[in-house]
DONUMI-802689 format. One line per 2 residues: their letters; for each residue x, y, z of C-alpha. Coordinates in Angstrom, 3 decimals. Example, Ala and Ser with C-alpha at 12.3 -4.5 7.8 and 13.67 -1.06 7.14 Angstrom:
// residues 2
AS) 12.300/-4.500/7.800 ~ 13.670/-1.060/7.140
This chain:
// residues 64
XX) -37.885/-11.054/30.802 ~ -35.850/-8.786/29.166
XX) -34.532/-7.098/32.706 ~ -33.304/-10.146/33.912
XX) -31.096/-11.068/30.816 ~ -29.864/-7.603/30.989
XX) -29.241/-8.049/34.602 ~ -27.752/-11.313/34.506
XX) -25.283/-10.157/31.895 ~ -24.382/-7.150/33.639
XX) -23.364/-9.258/37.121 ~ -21.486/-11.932/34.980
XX) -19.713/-8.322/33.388 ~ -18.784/-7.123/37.272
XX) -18.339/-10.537/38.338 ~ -17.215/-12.802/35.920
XX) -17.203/-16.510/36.822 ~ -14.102/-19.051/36.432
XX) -12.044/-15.979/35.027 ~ -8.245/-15.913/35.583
XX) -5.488/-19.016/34.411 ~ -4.965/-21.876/37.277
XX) -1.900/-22.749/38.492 ~ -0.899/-25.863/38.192
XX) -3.288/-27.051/35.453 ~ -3.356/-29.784/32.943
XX) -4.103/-28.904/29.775 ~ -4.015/-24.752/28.329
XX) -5.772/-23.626/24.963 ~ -5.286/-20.030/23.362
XX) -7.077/-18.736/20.505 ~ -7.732/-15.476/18.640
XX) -9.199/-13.760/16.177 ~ -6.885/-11.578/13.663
XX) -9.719/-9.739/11.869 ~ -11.138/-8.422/14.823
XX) -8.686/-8.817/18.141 ~ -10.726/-11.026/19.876
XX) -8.283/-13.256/21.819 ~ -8.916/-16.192/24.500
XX) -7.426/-18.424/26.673 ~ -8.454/-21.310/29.080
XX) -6.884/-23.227/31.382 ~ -8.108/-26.962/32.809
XX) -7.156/-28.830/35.666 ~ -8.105/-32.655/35.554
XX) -8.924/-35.539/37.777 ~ -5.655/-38.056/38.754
XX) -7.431/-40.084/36.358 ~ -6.672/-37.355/33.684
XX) -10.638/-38.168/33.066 ~ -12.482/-35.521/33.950
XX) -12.339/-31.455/33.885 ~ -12.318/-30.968/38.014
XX) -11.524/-26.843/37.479 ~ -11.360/-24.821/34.182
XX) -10.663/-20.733/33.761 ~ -10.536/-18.318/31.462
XX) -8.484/-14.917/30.320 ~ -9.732/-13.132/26.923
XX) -10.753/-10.059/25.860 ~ -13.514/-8.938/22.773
XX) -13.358/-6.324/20.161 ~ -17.338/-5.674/20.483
């Protein structure tokens, strides 16, 4: 069990999903973490409705 977590994480590391900032998109959110560096942004593109989450992506980077 312990190989496939490690394996999993490893392809998400090389591959990562959703990771990048669309363009157009509806609604942006940034974060970070001053203690430690971590910092993180998403971007979300919305139905015409402005109801639903149709796309979302990601940009960060970790201190750990």
């Amino acid at each position: 069990m312990d190989n496939l977590y490690r394996d999993f994480i490893l392809e998400h590391y090389r591959s990562p999903h959703n990771q990048g900032v669309l363009d157009p998109h509806d609604l942006q959110y940034a974060d970070s973490n001053p203690t430690c560096g971590d910092e993180m942004s998403m971007t979300l593109r919305l139905d015409a409705a402005k109801e639903r989450v149709t796309d979302v992506a990601f940009t960060g980077r970790g201190c750990a």
